[in-house]
Biopython code that builds the backbone (N, CA, C, O; Angstrom):
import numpy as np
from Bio.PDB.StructureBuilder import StructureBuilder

atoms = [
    (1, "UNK", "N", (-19.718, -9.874, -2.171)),
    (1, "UNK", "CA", (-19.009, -9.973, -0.911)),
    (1, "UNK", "C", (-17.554, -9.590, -1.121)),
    (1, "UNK", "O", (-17.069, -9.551, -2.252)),
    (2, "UNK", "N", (-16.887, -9.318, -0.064)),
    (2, "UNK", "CA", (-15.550, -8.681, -0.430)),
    (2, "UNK", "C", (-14.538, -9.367, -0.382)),
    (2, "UNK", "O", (-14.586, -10.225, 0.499)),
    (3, "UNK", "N", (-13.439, -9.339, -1.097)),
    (3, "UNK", "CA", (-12.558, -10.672, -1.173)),
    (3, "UNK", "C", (-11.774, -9.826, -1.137)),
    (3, "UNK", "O", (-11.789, -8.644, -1.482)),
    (4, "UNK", "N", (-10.461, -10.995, -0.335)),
    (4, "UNK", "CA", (-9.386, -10.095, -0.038)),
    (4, "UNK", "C", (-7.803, -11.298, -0.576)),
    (4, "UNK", "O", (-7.862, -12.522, -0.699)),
    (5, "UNK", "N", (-6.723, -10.522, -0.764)),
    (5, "UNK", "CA", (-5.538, -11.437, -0.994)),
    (5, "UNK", "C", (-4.632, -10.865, 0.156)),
    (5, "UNK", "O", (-5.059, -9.864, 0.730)),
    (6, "UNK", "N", (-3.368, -11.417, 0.575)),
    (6, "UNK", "CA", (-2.777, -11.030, 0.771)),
    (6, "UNK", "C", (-1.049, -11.445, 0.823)),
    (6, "UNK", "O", (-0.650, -12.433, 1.439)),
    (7, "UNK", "N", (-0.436, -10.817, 0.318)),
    (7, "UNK", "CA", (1.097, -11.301, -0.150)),
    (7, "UNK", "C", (2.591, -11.130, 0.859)),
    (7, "UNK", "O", (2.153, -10.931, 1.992)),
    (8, "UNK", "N", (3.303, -11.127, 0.887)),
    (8, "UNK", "CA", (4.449, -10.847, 1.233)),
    (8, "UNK", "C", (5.078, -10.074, -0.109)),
    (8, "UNK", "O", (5.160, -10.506, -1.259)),
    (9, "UNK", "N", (5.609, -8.430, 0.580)),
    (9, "UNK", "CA", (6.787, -7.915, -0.442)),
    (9, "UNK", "C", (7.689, -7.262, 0.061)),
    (9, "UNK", "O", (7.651, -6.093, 0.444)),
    (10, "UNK", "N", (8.626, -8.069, 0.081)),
    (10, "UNK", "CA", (9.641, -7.563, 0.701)),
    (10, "UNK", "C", (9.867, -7.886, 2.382)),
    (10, "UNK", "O", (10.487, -7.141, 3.140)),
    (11, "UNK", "N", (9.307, -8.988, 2.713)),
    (11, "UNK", "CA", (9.261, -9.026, 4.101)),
    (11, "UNK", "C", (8.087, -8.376, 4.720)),
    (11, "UNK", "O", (7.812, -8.577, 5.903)),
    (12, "UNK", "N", (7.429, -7.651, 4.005)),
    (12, "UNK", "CA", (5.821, -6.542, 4.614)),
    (12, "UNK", "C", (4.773, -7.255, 3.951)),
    (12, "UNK", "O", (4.973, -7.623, 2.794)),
    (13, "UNK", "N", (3.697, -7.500, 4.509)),
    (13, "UNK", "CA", (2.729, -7.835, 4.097)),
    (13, "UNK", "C", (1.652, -7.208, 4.020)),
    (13, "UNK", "O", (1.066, -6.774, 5.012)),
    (14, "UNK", "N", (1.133, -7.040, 2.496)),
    (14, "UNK", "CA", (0.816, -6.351, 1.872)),
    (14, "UNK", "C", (-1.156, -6.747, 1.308)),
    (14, "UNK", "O", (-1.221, -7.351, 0.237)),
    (15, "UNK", "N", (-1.795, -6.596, 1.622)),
    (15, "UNK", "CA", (-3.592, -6.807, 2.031)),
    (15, "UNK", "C", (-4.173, -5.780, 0.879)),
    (15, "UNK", "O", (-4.069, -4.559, 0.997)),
    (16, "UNK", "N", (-4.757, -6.384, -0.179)),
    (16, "UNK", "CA", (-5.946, -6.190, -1.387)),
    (16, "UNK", "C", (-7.465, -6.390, -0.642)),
    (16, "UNK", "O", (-7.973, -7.427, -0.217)),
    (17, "UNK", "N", (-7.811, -5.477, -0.645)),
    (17, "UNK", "CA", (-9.560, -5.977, -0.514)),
    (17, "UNK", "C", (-9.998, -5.499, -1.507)),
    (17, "UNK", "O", (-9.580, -4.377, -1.794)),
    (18, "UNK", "N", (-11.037, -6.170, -2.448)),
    (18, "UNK", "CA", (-11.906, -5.875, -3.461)),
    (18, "UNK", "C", (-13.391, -5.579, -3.016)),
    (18, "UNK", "O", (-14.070, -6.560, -2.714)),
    (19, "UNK", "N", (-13.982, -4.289, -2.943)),
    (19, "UNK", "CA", (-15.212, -4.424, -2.381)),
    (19, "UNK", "C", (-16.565, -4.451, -4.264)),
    (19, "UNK", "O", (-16.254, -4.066, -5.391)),
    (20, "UNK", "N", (-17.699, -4.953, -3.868)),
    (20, "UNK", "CA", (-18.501, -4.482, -4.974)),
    (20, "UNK", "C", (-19.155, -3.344, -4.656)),
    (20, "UNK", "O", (-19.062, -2.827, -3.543)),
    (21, "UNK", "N", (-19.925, -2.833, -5.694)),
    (21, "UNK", "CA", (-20.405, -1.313, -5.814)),
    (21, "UNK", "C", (-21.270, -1.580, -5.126)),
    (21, "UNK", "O", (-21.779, -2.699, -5.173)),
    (22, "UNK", "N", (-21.692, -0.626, -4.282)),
    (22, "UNK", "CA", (-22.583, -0.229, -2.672)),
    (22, "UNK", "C", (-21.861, -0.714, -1.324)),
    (22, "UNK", "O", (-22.204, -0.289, -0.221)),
    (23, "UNK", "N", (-20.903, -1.577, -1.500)),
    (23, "UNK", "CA", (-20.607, -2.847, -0.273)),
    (23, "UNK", "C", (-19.675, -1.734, 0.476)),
    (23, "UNK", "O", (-19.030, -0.790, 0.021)),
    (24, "UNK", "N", (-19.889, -2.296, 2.015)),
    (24, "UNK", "CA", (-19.001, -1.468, 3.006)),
    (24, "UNK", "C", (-18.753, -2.632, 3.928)),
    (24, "UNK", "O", (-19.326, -3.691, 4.181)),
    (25, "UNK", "N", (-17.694, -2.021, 4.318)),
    (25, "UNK", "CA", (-16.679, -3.006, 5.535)),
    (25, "UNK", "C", (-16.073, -2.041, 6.252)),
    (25, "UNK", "O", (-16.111, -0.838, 5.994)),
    (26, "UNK", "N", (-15.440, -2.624, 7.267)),
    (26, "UNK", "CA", (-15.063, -2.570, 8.674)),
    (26, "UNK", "C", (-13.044, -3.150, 8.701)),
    (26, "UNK", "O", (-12.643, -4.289, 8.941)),
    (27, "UNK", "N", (-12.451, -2.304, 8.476)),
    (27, "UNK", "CA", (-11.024, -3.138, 8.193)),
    (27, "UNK", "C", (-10.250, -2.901, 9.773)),
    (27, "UNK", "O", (-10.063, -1.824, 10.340)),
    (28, "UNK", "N", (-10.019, -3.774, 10.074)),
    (28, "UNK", "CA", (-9.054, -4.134, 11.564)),
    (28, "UNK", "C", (-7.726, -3.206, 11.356)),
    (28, "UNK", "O", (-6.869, -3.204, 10.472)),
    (29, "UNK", "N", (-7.907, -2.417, 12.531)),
    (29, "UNK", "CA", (-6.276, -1.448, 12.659)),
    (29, "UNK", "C", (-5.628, -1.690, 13.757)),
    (29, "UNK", "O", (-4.542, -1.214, 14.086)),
    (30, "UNK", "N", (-6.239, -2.380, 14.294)),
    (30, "UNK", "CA", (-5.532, -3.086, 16.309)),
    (30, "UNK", "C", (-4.942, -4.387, 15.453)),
    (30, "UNK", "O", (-3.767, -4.211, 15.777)),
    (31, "UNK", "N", (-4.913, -5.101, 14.934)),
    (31, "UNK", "CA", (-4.068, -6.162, 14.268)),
    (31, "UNK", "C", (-4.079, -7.568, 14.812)),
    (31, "UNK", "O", (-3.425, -8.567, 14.514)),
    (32, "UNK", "N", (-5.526, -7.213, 16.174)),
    (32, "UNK", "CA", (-6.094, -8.125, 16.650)),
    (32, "UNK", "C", (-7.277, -9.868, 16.120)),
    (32, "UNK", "O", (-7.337, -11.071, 16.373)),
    (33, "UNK", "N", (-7.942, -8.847, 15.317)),
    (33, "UNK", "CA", (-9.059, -9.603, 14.314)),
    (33, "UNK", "C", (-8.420, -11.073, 14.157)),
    (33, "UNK", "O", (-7.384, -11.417, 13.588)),
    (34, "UNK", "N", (-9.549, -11.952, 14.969)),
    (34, "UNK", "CA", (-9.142, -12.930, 14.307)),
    (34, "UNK", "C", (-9.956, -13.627, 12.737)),
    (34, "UNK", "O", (-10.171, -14.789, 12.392)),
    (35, "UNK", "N", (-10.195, -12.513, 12.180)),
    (35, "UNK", "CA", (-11.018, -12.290, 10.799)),
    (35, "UNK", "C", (-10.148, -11.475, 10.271)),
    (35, "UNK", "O", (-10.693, -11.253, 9.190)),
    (36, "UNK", "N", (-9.017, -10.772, 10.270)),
    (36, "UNK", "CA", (-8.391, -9.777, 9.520)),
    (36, "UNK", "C", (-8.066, -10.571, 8.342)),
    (36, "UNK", "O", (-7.616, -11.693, 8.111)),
    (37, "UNK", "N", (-8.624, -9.163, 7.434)),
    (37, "UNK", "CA", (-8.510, -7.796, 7.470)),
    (37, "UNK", "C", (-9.493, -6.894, 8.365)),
    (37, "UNK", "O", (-9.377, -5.771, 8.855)),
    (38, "UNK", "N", (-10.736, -8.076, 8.370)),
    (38, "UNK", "CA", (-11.767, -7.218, 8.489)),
    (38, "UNK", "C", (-12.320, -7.419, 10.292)),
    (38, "UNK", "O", (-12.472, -8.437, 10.968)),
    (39, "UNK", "N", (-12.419, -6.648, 10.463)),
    (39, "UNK", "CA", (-12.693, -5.814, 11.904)),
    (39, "UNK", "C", (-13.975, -6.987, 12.875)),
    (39, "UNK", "O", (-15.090, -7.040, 12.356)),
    (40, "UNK", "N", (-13.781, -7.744, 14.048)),
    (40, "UNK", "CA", (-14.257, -8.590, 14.557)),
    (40, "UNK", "C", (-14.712, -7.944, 16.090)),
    (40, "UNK", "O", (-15.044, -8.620, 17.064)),
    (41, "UNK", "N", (-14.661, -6.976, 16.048)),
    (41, "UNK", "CA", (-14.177, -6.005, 17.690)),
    (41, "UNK", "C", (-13.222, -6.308, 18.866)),
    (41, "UNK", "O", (-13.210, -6.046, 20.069)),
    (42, "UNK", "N", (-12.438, -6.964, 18.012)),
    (42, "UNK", "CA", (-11.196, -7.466, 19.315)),
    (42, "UNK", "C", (-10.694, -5.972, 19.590)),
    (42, "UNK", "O", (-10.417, -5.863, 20.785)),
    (43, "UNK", "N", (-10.516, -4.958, 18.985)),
    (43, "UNK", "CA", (-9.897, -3.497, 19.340)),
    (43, "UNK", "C", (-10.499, -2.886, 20.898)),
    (43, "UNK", "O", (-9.912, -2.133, 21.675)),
    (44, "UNK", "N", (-12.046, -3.581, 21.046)),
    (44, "UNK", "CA", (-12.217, -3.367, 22.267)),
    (44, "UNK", "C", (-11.555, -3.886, 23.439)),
    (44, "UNK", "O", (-11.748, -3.313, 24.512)),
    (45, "UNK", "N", (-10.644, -5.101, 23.366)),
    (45, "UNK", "CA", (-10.014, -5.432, 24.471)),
    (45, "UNK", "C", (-8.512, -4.947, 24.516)),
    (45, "UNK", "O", (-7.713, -5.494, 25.276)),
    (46, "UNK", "N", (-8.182, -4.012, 23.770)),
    (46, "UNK", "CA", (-6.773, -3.078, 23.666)),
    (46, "UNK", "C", (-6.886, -1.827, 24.647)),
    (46, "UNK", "O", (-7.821, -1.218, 25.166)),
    (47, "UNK", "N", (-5.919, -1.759, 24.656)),
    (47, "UNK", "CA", (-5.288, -0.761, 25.672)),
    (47, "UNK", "C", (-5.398, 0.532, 24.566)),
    (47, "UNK", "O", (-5.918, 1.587, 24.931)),
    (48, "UNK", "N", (-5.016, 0.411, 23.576)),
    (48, "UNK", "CA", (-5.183, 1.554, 22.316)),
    (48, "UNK", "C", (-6.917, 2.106, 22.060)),
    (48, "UNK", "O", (-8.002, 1.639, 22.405)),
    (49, "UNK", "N", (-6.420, 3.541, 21.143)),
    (49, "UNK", "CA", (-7.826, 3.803, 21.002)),
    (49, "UNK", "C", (-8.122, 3.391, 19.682)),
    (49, "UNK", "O", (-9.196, 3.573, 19.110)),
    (50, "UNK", "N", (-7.411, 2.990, 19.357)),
    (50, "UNK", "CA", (-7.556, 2.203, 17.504)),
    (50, "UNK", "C", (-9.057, 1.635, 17.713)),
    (50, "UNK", "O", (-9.463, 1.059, 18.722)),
    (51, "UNK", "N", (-9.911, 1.970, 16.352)),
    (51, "UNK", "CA", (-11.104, 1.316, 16.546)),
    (51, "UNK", "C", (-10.630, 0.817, 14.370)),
    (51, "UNK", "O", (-9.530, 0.788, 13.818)),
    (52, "UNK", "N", (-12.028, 0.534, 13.799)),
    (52, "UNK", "CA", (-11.666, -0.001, 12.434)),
    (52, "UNK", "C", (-11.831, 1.177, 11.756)),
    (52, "UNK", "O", (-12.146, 2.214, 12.340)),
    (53, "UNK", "N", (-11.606, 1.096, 10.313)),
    (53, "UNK", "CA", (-11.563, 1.955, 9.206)),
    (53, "UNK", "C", (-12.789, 1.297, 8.365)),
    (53, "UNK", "O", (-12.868, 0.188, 7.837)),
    (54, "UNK", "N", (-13.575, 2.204, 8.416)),
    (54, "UNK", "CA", (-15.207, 1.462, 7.369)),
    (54, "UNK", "C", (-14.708, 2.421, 5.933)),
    (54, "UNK", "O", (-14.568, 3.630, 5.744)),
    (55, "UNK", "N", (-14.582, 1.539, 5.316)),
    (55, "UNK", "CA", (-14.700, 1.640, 3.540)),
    (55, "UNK", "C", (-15.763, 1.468, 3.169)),
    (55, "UNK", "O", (-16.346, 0.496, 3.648)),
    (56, "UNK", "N", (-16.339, 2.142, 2.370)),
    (56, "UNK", "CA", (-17.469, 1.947, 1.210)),
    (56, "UNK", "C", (-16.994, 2.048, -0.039)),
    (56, "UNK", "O", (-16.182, 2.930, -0.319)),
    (57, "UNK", "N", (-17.514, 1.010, -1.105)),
    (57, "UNK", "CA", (-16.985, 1.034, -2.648)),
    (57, "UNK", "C", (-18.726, 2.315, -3.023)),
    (57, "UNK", "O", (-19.647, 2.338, -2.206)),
    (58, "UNK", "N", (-18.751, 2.976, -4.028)),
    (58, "UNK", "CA", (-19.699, 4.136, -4.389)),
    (58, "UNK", "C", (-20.661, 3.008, -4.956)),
    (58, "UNK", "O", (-20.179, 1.889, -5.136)),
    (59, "UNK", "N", (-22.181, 3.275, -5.287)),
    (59, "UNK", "CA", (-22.700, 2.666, -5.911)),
    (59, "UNK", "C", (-22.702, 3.036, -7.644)),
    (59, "UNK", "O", (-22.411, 4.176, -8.004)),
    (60, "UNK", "N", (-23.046, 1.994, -8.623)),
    (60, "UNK", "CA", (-22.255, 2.418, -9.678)),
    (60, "UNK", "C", (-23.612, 3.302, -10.304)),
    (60, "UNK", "O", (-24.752, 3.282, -9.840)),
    (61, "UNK", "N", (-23.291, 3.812, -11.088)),
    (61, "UNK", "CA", (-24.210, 4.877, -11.671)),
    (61, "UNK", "C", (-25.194, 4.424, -13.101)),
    (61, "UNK", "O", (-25.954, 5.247, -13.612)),
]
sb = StructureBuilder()
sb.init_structure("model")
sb.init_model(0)
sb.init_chain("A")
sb.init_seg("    ")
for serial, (resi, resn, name, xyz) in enumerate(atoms, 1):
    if name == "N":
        sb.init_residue(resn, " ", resi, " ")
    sb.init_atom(name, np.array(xyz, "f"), 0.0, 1.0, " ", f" {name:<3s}", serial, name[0])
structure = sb.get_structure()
């Protein structure tokens, strides 16, 4: 499952996700998610066309 940290640097906050090999996610770009990082479909109730960014880690060989 994918674990995530996230820090303050410098006043910006700054989001690690670790995915495992095959695993895919859904990362929140409306800044809505009340799950962020990861994408809950609140982007559908925005005025923006922002939808999420799906990552996949490769499967390992």
């Amino acid at each position: 499952m994918a674990e995530h940290s996230t820090e303050d640097r410098a006043g910006h906050l700054r989001t690690e996700v670790k995915l495992e090999a095959g695993e895919k996610v859904a990362l929140c770009r409306c800044m809505k998610s009340a799950n962020f990082p990861f994408c809950d479909g609140a982007h559908k109730t925005c005025e923006s066309n922002a939808g999420p960014v799906i990552v996949s880690a490769p499967q390992q060989a």
